[in-house]
C-alpha positions as CSV (number, residue, x, y, z in Angstrom):
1,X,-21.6,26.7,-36.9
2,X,-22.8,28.6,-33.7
3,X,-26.1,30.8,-34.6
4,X,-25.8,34.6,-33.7
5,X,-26.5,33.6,-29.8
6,X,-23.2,31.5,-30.2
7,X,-25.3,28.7,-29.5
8,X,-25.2,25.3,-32.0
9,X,-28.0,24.5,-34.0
10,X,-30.3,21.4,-33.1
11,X,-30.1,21.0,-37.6
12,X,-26.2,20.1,-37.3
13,X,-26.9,17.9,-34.7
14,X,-29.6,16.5,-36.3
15,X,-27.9,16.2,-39.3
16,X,-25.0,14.5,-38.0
17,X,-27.6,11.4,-37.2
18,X,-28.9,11.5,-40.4
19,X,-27.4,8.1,-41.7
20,X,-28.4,6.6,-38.3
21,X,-24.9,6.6,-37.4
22,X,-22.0,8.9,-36.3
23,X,-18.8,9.3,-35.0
24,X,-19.2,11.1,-31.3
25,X,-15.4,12.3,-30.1
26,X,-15.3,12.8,-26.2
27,X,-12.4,14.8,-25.1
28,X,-11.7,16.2,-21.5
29,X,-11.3,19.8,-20.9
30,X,-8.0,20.5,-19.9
31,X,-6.4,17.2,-20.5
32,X,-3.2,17.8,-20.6
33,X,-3.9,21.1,-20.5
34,X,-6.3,24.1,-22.3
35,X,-3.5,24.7,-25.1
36,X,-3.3,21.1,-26.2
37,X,-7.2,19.9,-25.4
38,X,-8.0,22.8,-28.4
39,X,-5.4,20.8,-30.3
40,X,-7.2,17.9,-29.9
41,X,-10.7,19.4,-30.5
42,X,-9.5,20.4,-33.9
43,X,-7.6,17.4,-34.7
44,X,-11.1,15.6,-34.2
45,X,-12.7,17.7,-36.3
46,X,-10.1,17.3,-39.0
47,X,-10.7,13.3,-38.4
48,X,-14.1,13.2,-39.2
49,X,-15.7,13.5,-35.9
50,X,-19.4,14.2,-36.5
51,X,-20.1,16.6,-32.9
52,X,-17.7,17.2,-30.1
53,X,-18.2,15.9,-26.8
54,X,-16.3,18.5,-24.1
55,X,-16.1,17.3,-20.4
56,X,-15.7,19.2,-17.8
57,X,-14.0,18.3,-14.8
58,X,-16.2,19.0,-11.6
59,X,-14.8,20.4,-8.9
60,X,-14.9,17.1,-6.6
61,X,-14.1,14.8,-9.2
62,X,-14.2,11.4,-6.6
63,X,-16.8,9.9,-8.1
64,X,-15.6,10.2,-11.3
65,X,-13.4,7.4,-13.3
66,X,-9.7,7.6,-13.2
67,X,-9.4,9.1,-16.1
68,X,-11.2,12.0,-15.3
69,X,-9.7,12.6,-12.0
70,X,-6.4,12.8,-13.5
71,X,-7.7,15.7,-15.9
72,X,-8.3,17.8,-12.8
């Protein structure tokens, strides 16, 4: 949960290494669009995921991996 400055605690993230291992979703921003990628967020969450990676596409996106460039 964010603290009252809407930023995350470094606790949660801390605690989510506490067995030395955890379960790290990456999702891009956007893919297939903002409606569905907040799907997606929360359907990690419901999964188990222990933090939420969100990538953001940069603006010139060439030297990133196909993947990414199709996010854009």
């Amino acid at each position: 949960m964010p603290d009252i400055r809407g930023r995350i605690s470094v606790n949660r993230i801390q605690d989510a290494f506490q067995n030395k291992k955890a379960f790290i979703a990456y999702l891009m921003a956007g893919d297939p669009d903002l409606a569905t990628s907040a799907e997606y967020i929360l359907a990690a969450q419901n999964a188990g995921a222990d933090t939420i990676e969100v990538g953001i596409p940069f603006s010139d996106s060439i030297a990133e991996g196909d993947v990414i460039q199709a996010a854009r």
